[in-house]
N, C-alpha and C positions, 0 to 999 in steps of 0.2 A: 535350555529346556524350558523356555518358557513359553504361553498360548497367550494371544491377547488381542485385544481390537476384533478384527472382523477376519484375520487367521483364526482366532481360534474356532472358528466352527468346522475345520478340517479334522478329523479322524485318523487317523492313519490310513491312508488309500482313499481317501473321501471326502464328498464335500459336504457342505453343512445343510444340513437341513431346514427345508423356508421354517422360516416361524421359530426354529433352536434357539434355546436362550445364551448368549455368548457371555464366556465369562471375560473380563472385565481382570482378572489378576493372574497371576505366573500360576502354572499351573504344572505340579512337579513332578517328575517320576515317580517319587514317593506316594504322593496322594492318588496315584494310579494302582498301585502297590497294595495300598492300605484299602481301598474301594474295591478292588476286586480280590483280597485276601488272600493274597499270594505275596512272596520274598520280594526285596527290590531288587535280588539277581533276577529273577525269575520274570519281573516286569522286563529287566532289560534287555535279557534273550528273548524275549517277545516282538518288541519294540526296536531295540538297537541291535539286536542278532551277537550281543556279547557273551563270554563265559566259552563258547562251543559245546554247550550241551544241550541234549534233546527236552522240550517241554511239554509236556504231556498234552493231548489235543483238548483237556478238558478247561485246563489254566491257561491255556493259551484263548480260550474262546473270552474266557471269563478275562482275562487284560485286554483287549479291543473291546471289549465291550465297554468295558471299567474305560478307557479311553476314549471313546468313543462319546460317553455320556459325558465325561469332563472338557471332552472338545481338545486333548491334548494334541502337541503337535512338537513333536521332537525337531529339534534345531540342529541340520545336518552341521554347519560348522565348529559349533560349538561339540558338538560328539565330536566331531572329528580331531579335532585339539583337545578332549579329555582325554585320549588314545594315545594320544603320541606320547606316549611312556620311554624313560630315557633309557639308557646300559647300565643303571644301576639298581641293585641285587641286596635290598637287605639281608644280612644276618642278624637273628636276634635267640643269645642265649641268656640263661640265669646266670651265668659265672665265667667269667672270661679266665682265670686263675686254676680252673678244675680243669685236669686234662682231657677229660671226659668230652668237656665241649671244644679245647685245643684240636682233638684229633681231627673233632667235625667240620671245625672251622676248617682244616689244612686240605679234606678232602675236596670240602666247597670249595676253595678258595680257588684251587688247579683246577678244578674243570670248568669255574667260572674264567681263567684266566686266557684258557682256551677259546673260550668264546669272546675273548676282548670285552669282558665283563669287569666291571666295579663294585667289590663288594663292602659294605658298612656294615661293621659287626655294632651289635648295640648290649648290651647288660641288664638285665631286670632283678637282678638278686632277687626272684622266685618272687617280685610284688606281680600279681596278674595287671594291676591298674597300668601299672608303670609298662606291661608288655602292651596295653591296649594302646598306650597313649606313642607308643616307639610306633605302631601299624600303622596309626591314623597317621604321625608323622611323615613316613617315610610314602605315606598314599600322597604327602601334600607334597611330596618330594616327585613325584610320578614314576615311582620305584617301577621297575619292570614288574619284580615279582620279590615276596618276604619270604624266607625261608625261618620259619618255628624250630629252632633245636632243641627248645625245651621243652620239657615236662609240661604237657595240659595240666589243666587243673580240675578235681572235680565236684566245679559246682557250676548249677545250672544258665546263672545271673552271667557268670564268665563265658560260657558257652553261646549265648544268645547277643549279647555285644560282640564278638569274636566274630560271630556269623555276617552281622550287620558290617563290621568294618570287611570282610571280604567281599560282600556284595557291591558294598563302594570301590573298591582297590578292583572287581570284576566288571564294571560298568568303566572306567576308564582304560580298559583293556591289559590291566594285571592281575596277579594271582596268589595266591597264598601254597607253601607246602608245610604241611606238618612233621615232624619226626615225633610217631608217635599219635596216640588218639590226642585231639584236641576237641570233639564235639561237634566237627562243624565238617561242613560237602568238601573236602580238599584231599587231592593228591597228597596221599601220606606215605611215609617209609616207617615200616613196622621192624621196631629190633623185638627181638626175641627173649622177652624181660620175663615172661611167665615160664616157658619152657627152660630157661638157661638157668632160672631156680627152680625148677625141678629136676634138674641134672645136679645141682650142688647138692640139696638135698636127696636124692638116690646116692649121691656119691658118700657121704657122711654115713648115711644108714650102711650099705655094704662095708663100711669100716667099723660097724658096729656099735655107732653113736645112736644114741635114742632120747636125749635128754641135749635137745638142742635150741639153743640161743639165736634172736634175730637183733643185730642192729639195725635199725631200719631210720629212714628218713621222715620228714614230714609228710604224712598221710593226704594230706589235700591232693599230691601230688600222681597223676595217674601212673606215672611210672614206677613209683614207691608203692601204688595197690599192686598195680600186677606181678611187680615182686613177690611182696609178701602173701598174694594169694599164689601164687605160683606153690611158695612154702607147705603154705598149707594144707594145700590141697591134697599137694604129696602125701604131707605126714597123715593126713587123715585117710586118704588110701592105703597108708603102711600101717593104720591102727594106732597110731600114735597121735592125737590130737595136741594142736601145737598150743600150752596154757597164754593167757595172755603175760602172764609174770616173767617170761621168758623171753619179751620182746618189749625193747625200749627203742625211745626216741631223738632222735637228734638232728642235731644241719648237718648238712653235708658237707663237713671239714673234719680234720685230724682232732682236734681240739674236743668238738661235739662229741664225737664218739670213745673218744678216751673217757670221757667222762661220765658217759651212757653205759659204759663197759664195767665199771666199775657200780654203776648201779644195776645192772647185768647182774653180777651176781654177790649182791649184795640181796635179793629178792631171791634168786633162782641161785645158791651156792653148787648145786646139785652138776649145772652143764657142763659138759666137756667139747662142745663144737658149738660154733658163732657164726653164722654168716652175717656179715656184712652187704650191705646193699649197693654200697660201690666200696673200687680199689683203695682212697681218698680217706675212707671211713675204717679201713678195713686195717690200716695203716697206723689208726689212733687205738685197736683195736688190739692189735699187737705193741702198740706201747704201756698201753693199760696193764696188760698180761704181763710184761717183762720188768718194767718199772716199778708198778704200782703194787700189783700182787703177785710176783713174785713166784710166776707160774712158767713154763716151758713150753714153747711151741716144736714140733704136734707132742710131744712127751704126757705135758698135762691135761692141755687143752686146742683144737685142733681150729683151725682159722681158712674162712672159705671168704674172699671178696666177688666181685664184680665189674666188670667190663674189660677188665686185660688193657688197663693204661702201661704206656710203656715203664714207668717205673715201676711197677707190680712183679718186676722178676728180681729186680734192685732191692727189695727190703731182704729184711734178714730174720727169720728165714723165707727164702721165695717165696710168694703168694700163690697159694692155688687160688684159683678162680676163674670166673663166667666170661669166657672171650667173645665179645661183638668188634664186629669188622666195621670201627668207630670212622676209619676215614673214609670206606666205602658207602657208611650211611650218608654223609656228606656228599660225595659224590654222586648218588642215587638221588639226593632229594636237589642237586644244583639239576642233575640232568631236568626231570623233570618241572621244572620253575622254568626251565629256558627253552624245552623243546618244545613239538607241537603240542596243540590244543587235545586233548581226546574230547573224543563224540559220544561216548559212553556213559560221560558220569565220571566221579573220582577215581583214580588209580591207586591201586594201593600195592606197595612191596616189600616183603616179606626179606627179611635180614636174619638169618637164623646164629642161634646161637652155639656154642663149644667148651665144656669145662676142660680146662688146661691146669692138669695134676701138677704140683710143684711138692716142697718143701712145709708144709704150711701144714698139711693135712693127713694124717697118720692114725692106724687102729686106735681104738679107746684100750686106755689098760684097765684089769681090774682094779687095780689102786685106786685108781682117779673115779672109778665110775660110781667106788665106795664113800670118794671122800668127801667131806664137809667142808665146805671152805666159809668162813666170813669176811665178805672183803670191808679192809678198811674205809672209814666216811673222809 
């Protein structure tokens, strides 16, 4: 991609004009990019015809022109060798240990196997830097395409690097998919994180709970908001606004939440039903109750998790909770990484959710809904 000597007075489709002042240094897609204020995907569909999607005839004027005045001159061979992207398939979750992202991986993995694909799982333990620095990696790796199983995050600075490394990883002729909103133009698989806690909570309310408890995750996390606003949203349609005393925080492990549980109601004595935000959590939630203080599930207090990991029927007593079809999102979001290009713009698909009634979750009694509890420090 560089212009120089007496090429550079070539344009794209053109030759140089008598008299044009020829620049004299490389001269990049980016500064094509940045001169006519437009994405460096955006210069590339222009220019290199990458990404396969449409670019409005107004930004498209404004990059030949932005080109044009820099005297750029794209370098077929070297495109041509940014392209040649191999048969390998990033995966990149927060937690290799969560079955959450097990299931995801197992979906990807078979329908990348299928395509005589190679997939790299990689780890972020929810750092965003460490997710940016695995993308740009796996671009210098000339990944086919990155599949995101984790949680975006929601902050803007995250959002706007995210974009930037997919324009890169889309200019060498790969792609990015997200599970999930991540901020950025890409083929996403949407699970059904707000509806499927608006099904736990309808479900809790028709049992007559009304003084309900949220485990919840780290908040940065977009899948932890649409949770929790899922929550709320309900309870505030049912008249019941959800207090913030009522909702603590924790990671997302057994350990976290056992101990958010206990600070649970240690503030709010008053609750008799808990969702948890995932199965994982939902888990330390029910040890908190049983061990700690010394409460009954559903007898006392009434226990709703999320996502329907395969151990989630295994605890004791069975988990009710939020089923997402975890290896079919895998399988949605490998499809899309390896098939065709769309012409349209992002793809987005919709993964709906299912609360699956167990053991866990049972009427509130009067006793309990009377009672005081202080849990021990």
């Amino acid at each position: 991609m560089t212009a120089t000597g007496s090429e550079a007075g070539a344009g794209p489709g053109r030759t140089a004009r008598p008299g044009a002042a020829v620049s004299t240094g490389a001269v990049t897609l980016s500064r094509v990019a940045e001169r006519a204020g437009v994405s460096l995907s955006t210069a590339s569909r222009v220019l290199h015809g990458s990404g396969g999607r449409a670019v409005r005839e107004e930004a498209r004027i404004k990059v030949l022109a932005a080109a044009s005045d820099l005297h750029y001159v794209s370098h077929g061979p070297a495109q041509a060798l940014a392209r040649a992207s191999t048969s390998l398939v990033g995966l990149v979750v927060h937690d290799v240990a969560d079955p959450y992202f097990a299931a995801i991986a197992a979906g990807a993995m078979r329908t990348a196997r299928a395509r005589d694909l190679m997939v790299v799982m990689a780890a972020t333990f929810r750092d965003p830097d460490l997710e940016l620095e695995y993308v740009a990696r796996l671009r210098a790796q000339r990944a086919r395409a990155v599949l995101l199983a984790g949680s975006g995050f929601a902050d803007p600075g995250y959002a706007a690097r995210l974009a930037h490394e997919l324009a890169l990883l889309e200019e060498q002729g790969g792609r990015i998919v997200c599970v999930g909103p991540h901020g950025i133009p890409a083929d996403t698989v949407l699970p059904g994180n707000a509806d499927g806690a608006a099904q736990a909570t309808r479900h809790l309310w028709d049992l007559g709970h009304r003084r309900i408890g949220v485990v919840s995750g780290p908040p940065e996390l977009a899948t932890v908001r649409e949770r929790r606003d899922g929550i709320r949203h309900t309870l505030r349609a049912l008249g019941e606004p959800l207090p913030d005393a009522r909702v603590v925080e924790a990671d997302f492990t057994r350990g976290g939440a056992r101990a958010a549980t206990l600070d649970l109601f240690h503030r709010a004595p008053e609750v008799t039903a808990v969702i948890a935000l995932t199965d994982v959590m939902a888990s330390g939630v029910l040890a908190a109750l049983r061990d700690d203080l010394g409460r009954s599930v559903p007898e006392d207090v009434s226990v709703v998790g999320f996502d329907d990991v395969p151990q989630a029927a295994d605890l004791n007593p069975a988990l009710t909770t939020v089923r997402l079809l975890l290896e079919q999102i895998g399988e949605e979001a490998m499809r899309l990484a390896t098939g065709e290009r769309p012409e349209n713009g992002p793809r987005s698909i919709a993964v709906d959710a299912a609360l699956i009634r167990r053991a866990s979750s049972g009427p509130v009694s009067g006793r309990d809904a009377s009672r005081t509890f202080v849990a021990a420090r």
